[in-house]
C-alpha positions, -999 to +999 in steps of 0.1 A: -552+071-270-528+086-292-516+118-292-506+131-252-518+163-259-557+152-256-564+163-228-548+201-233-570+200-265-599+194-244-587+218-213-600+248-240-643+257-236-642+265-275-624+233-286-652+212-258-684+236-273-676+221-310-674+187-298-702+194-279-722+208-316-707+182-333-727+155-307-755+160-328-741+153-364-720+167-390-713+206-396-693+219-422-669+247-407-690+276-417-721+264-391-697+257-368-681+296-372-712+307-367-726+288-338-694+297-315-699+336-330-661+332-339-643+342-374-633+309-396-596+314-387-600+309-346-622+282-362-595+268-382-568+271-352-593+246-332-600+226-356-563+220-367-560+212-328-589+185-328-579+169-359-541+167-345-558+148-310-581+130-339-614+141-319-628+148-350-627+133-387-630+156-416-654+149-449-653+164-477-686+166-502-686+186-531-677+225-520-678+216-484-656+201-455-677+183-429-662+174-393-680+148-367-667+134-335-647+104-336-663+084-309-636+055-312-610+077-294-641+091-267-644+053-262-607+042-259-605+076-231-637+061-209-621+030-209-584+046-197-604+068-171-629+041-158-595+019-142-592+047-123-624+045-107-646+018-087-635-002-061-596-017-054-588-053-040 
């Protein structure tokens, strides 16, 4: 895990609701926008914040930026959690 601000990025609904979207496949930041009911710069703001954790990754094709989850750092967070869990010696 990288940045030790990943879990006060994920502590906000908005910031969880896009990753949630974003489960699905690539949005560009106008879909997203519009999904949440929210104007592009909130958007932005949350974004910026995602990106800085690097939950997401950002594309860009032609006029448009597309953002998707990056499941690597998802992955290297179960496996932090999970040695927290189960049974001790």
């Amino acid at each position: 895990m990288g940045d030790a601000n990943i879990f006060k990025v994920l502590a906000d609904p908005q910031r969880r609701e896009i990753l949630t979207m974003l489960r699905s496949g690539r949005l560009n930041a106008g879909e997203i926008a519009q999904r949440l009911g929210i104007s592009p710069a909130a958007l932005s703001y949350h974004l910026k914040l995602l990106k800085a954790a690097d939950l997401v990754l950002e594309y860009k094709e032609k006029n448009f930026i597309y953002y998707e989850v990056n499941t690597s750092v998802f992955q290297e967070l179960i496996l932090w959690v999970s040695q927290f869990g189960g049974e001790r010696p």
